[in-house]
C-alpha positions as protocol buffer text, in pm:
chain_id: "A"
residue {
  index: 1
  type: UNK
  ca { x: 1155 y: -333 z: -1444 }
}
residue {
  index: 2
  type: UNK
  ca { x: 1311 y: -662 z: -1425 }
}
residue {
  index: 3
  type: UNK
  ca { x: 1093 y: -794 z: -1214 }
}
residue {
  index: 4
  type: UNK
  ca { x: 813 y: -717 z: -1454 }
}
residue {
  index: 5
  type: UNK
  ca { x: 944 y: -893 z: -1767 }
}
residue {
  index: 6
  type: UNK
  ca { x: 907 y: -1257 z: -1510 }
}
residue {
  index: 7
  type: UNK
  ca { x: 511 y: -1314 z: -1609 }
}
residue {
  index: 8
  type: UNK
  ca { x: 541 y: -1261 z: -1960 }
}
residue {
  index: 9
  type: UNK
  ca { x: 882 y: -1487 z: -1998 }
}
residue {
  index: 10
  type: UNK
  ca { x: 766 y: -1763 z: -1801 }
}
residue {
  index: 11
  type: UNK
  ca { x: 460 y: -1809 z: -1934 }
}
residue {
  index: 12
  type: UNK
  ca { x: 609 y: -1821 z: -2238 }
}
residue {
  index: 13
  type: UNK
  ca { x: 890 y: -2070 z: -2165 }
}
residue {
  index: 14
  type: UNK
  ca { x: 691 y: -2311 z: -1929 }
}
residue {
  index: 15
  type: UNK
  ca { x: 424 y: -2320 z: -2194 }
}
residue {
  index: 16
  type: UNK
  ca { x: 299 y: -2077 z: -2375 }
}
residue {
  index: 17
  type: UNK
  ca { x: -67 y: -2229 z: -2479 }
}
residue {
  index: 18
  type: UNK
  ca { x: -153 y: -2257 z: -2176 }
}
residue {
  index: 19
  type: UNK
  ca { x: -482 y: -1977 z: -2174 }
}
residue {
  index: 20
  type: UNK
  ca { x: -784 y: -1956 z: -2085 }
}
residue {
  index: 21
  type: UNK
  ca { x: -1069 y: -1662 z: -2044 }
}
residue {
  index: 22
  type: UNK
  ca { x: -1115 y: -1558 z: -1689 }
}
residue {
  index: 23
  type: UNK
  ca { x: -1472 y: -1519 z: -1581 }
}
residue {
  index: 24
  type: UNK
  ca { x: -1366 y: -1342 z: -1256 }
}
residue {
  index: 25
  type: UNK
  ca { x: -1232 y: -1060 z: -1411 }
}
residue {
  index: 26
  type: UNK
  ca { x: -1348 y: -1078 z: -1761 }
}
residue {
  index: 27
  type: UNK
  ca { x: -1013 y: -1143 z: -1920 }
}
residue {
  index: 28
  type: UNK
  ca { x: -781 y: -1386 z: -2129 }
}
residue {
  index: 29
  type: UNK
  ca { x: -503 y: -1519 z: -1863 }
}
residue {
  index: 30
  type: UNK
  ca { x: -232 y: -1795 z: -1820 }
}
residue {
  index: 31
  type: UNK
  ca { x: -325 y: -2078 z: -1652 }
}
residue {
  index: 32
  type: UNK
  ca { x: -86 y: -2290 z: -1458 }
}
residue {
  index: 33
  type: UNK
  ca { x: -139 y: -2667 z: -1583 }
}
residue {
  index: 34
  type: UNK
  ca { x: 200 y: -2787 z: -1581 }
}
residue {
  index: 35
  type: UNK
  ca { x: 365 y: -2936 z: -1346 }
}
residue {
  index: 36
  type: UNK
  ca { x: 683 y: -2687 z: -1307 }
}
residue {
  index: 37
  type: UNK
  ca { x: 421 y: -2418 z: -1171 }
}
residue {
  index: 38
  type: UNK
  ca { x: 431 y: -2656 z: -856 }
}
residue {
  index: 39
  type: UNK
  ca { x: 741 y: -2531 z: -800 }
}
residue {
  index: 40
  type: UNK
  ca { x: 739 y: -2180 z: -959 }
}
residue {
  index: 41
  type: UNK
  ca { x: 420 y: -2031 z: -863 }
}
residue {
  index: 42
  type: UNK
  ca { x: 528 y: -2024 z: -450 }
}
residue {
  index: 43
  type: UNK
  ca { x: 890 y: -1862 z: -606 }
}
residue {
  index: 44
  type: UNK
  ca { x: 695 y: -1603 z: -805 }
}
residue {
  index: 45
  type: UNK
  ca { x: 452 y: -1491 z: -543 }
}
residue {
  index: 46
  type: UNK
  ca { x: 740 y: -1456 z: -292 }
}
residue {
  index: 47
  type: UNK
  ca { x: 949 y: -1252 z: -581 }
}
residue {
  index: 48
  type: UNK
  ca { x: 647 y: -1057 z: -739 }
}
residue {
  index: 49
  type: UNK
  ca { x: 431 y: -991 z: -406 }
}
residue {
  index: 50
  type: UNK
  ca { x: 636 y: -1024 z: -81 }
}
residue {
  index: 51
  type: UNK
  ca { x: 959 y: -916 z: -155 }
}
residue {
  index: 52
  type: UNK
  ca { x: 824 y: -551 z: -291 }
}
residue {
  index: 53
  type: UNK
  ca { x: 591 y: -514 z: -35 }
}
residue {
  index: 54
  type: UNK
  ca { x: 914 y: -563 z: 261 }
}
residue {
  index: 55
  type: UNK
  ca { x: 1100 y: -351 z: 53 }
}
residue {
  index: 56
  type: UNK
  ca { x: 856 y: -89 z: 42 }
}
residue {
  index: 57
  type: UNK
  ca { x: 793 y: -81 z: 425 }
}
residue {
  index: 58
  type: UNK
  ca { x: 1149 y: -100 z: 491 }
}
residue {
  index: 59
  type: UNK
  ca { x: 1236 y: 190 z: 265 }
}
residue {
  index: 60
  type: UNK
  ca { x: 982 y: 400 z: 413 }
}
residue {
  index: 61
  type: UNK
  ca { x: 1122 y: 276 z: 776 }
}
residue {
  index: 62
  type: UNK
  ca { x: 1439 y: 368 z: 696 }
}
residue {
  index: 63
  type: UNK
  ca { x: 1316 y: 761 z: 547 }
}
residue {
  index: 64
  type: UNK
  ca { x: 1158 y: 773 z: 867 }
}
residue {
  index: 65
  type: UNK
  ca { x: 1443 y: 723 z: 1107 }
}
residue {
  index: 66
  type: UNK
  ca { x: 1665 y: 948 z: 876 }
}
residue {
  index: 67
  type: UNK
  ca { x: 1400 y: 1191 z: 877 }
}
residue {
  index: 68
  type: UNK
  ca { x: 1388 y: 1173 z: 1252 }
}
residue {
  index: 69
  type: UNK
  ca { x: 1740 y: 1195 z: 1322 }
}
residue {
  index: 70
  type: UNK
  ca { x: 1809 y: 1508 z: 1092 }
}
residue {
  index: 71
  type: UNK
  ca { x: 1522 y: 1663 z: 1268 }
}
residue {
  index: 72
  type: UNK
  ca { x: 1702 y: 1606 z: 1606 }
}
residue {
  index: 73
  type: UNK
  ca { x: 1993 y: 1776 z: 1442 }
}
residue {
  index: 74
  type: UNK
  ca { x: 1856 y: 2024 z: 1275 }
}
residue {
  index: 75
  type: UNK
  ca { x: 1791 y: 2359 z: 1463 }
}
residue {
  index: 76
  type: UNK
  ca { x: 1583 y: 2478 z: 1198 }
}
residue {
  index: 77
  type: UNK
  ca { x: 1336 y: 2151 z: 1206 }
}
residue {
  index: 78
  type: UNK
  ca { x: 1263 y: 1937 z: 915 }
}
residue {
  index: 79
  type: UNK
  ca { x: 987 y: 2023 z: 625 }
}
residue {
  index: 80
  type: UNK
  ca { x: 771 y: 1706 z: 709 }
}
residue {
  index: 81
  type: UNK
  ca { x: 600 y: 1750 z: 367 }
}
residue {
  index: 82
  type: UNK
  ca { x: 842 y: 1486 z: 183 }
}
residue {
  index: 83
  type: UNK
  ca { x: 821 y: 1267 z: 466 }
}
residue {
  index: 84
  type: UNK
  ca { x: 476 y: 1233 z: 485 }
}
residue {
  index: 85
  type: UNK
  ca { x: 378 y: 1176 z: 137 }
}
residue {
  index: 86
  type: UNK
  ca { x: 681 y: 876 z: 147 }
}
residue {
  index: 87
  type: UNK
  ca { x: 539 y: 750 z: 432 }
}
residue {
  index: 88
  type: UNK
  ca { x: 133 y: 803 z: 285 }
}
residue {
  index: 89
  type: UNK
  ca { x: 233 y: 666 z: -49 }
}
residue {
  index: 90
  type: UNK
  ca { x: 383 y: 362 z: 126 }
}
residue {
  index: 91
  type: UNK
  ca { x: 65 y: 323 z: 330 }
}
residue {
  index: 92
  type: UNK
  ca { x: -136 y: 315 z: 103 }
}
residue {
  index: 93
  type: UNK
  ca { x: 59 y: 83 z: -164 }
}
residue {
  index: 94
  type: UNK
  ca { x: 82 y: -161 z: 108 }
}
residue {
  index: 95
  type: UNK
  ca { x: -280 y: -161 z: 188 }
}
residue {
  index: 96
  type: UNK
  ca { x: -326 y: -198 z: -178 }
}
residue {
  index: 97
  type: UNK
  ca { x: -111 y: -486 z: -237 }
}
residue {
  index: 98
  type: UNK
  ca { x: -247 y: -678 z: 105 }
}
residue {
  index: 99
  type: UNK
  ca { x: -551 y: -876 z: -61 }
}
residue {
  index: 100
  type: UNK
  ca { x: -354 y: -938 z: -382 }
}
residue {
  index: 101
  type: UNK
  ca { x: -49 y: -1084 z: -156 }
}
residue {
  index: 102
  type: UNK
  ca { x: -261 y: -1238 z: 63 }
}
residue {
  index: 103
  type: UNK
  ca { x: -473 y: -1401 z: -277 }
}
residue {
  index: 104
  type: UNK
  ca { x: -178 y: -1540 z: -389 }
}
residue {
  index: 105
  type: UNK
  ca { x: -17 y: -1691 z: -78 }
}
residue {
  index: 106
  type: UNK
  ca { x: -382 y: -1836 z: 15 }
}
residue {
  index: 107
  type: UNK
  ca { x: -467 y: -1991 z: -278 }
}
residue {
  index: 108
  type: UNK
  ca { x: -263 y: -2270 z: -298 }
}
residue {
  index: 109
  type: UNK
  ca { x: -437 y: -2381 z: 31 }
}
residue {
  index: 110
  type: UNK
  ca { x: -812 y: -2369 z: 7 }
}
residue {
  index: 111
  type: UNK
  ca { x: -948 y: -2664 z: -128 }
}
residue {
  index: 112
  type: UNK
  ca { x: -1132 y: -2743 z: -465 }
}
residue {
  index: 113
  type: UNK
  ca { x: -1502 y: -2763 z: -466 }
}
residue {
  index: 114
  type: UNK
  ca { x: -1664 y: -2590 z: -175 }
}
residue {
  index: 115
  type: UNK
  ca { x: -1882 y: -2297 z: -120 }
}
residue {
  index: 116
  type: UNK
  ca { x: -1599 y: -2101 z: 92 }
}
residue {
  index: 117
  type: UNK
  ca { x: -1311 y: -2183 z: -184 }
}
residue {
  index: 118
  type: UNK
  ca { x: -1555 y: -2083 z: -455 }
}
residue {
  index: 119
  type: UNK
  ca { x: -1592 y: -1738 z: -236 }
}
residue {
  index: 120
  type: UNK
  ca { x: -1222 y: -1698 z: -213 }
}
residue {
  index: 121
  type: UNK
  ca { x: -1115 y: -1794 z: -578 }
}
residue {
  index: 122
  type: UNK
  ca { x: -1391 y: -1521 z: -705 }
}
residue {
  index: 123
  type: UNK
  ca { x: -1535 y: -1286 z: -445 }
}
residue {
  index: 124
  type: UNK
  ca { x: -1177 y: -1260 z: -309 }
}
residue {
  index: 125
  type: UNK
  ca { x: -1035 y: -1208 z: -592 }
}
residue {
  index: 126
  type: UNK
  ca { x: -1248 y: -964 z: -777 }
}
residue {
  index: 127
  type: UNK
  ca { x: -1187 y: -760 z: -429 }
}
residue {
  index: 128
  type: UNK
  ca { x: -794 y: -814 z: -436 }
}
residue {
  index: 129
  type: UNK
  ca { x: -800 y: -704 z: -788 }
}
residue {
  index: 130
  type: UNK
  ca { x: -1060 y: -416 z: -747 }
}
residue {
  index: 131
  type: UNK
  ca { x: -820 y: -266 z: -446 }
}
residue {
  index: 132
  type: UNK
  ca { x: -540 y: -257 z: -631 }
}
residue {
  index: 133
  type: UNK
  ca { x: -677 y: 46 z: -826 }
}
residue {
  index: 134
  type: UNK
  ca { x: -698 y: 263 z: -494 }
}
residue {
  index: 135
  type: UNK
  ca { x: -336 y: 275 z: -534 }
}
residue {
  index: 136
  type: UNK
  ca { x: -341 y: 499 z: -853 }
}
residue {
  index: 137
  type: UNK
  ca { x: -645 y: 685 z: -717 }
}
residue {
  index: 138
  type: UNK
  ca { x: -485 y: 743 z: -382 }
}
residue {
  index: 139
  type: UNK
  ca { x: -151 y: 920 z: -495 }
}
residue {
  index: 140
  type: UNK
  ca { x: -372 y: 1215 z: -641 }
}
residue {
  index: 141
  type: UNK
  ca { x: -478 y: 1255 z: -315 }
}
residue {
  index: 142
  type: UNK
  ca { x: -188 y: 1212 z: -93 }
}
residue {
  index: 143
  type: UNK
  ca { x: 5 y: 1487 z: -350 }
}
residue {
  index: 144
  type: UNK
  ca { x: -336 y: 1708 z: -248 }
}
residue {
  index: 145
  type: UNK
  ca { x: -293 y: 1627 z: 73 }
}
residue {
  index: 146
  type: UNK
  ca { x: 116 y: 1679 z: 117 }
}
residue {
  index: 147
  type: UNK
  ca { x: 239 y: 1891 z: -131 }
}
residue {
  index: 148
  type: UNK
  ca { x: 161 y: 2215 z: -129 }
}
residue {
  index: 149
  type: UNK
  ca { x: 356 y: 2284 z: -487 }
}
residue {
  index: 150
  type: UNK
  ca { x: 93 y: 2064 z: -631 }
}
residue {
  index: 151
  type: UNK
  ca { x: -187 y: 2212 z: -478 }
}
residue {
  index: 152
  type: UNK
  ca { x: -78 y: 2513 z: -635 }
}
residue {
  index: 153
  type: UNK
  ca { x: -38 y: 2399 z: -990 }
}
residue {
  index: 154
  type: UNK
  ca { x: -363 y: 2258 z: -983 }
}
residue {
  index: 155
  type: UNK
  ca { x: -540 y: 2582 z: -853 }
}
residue {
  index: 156
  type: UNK
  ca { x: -346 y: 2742 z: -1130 }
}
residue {
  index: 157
  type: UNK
  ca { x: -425 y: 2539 z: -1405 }
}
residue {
  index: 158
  type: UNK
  ca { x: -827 y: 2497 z: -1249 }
}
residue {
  index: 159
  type: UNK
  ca { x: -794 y: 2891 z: -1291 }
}
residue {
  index: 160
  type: UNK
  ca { x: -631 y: 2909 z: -1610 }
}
residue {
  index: 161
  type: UNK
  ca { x: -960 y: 2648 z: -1757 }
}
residue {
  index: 162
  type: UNK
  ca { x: -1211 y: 2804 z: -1582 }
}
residue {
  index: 163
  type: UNK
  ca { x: -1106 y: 3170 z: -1751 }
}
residue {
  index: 164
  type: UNK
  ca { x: -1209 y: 2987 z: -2122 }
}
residue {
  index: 165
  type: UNK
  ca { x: -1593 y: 2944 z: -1964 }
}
């Protein structure tokens, strides 16, 4: 949560006029005129997009090597269920994040005024953007997919909906 307070602050501290409306994804944003973004922008993408991302796999790393080890243990085995949707939900958020990391790392380096920057600063990004949203659609799905308490409720409560038609 404190990580998500960094956009609005510093935009407002390092200047907070600074807007614009973005034709890329239809939307008022910040833009980064002044010259402290130089040295901000590279901290914020490494805060805001690489160091979740590591975190992430390296959580779901470590669940897995706990997971395998108490499975070794275990004479009963291990209910893979929780493990799975960890590991799918990890997947999936990293696959999600990818373009948008990879956006934000990149665009620092691609040059101004060419056909393959003007590509990358909109195609790119309206793709980077767009996947994003799998990662809210996908967790429906993995839950479907891994959790068979879930798949209950919703036949339940499909059941209970359907009994009103």
């Amino acid at each position: 949560w404190f990580l998500s307070l960094f956009w609005p602050f510093s935009f407002l501290l390092v200047d907070k006029d600074d807007e614009a409306f973005d034709y890329r994804l239809y939307s008022c944003t910040y833009q980064f005129t002044s010259g402290v973004w130089e040295v901000l922008l590279p901290v914020a993408t490494a805060i805001l997009y690489l160091i979740p991302n590591l975190v992430v796999v390296i959580a779901a790393a470590m669940i897995l090597s706990v997971a395998r080890r108490v499975a070794k243990e275990s004479r009963r085995g291990l209910k893979w269920q929780g493990v799975l949707t960890v590991v799918f939900t990890a997947g999936v958020y990293s696959i999600a994040f990818l373009p948008n990391t990879v956006y934000h790392i990149g665009e620092p380096f691609v040059g101004e005024e060419s056909s393959e920057s003007e590509a990358f600063r909109v195609s790119f990004f309206r793709v980077a953007a767009s996947v994003l949203t799998v990662n809210v659609i996908a967790n429906f799905f993995i839950y479907c997919l891994t959790v068979n308490s879930f798949r209950i409720f919703l036949h339940v409560r499909v059941q209970w909906i359907t009994s009103y038609f």
